[in-house]
C-alpha positions in Angstrom: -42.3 49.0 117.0 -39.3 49.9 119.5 -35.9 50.3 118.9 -33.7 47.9 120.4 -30.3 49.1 122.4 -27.3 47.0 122.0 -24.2 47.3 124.3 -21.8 49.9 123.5 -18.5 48.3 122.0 -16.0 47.3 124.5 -12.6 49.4 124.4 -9.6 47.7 123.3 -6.6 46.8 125.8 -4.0 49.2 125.7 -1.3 48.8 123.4 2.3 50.7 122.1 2.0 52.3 119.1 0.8 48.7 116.9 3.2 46.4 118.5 1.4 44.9 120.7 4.1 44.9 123.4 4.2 47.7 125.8 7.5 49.0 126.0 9.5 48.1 129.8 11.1 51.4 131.7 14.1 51.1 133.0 13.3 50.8 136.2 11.3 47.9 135.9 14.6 45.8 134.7 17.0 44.4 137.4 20.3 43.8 136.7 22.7 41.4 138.7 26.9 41.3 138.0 27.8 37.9 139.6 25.9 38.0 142.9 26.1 41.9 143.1 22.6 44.0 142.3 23.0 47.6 140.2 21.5 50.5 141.8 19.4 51.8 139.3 19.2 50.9 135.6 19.4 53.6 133.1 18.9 52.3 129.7 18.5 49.0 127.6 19.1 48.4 124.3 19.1 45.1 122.2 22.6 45.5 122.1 23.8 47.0 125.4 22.9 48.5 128.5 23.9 51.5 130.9 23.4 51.0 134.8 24.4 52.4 138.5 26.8 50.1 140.2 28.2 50.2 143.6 31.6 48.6 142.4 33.9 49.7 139.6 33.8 47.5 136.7 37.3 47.0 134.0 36.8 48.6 130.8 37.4 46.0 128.2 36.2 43.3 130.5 33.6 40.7 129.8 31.3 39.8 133.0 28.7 37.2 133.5 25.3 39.9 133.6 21.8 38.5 134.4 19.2 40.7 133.2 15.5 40.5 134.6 12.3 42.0 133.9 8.3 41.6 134.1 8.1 38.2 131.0 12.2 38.6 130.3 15.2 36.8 132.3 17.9 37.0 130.0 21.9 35.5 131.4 24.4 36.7 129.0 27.9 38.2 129.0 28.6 42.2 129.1 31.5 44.0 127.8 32.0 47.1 129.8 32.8 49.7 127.4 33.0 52.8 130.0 32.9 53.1 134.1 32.9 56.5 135.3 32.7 57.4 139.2 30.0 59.4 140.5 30.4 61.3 143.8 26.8 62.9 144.1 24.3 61.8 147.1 26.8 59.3 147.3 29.6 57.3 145.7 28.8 55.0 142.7 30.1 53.8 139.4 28.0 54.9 135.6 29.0 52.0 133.8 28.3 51.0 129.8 28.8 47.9 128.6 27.4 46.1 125.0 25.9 42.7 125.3 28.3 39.8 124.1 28.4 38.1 121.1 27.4 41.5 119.3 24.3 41.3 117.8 23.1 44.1 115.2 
């Protein structure tokens, strides 16, 4: 009698470390103050975020921030908690802000 051959087993999809969600780079978010687009997104957190802008933003003061990424479009308010100028291949703003109401 011959042996039968089955298929070997398929692999699994990729995954993050048992999550099941891969987790997003920062490039892949977009961030828009009012009608203005950052430059380059640096870090996001649950509660706040740290971004390029072209602009300098009022430490202290809470602005309308739409956040978007690949399955997330969040519209919320930031408080900027730091804005820094940059003058390095160009002139641009390092800004820090926590998401508003606070959520920890």
């Amino acid at each position: 009698m011959t042996e039968r051959k089955t298929d070997p087993p398929r692999p699994a999809p990729p995954r993050a470390a048992g999550t099941g969600h891969h987790r997003l780079s920062p490039d892949e978010y977009e961030i828009k103050i009012r009608w203005e687009k950052a430059r380059r997104v640096i870090e996001v957190t649950s509660i706040g975020v740290k971004f390029e802008f072209n602009s300098g933003l009022k430490v202290g003061v809470m602005y309308p921030i739409t956040l978007n990424a690949p399955g997330v479009s969040v519209a919320t308010t930031l408080e900027v908690s730091r804005c820094q100028l940059v003058v390095a291949s160009g002139r641009f703003f390092l800004v820090e802000g926590r998401f508003f109401p606070y959520v920890e």
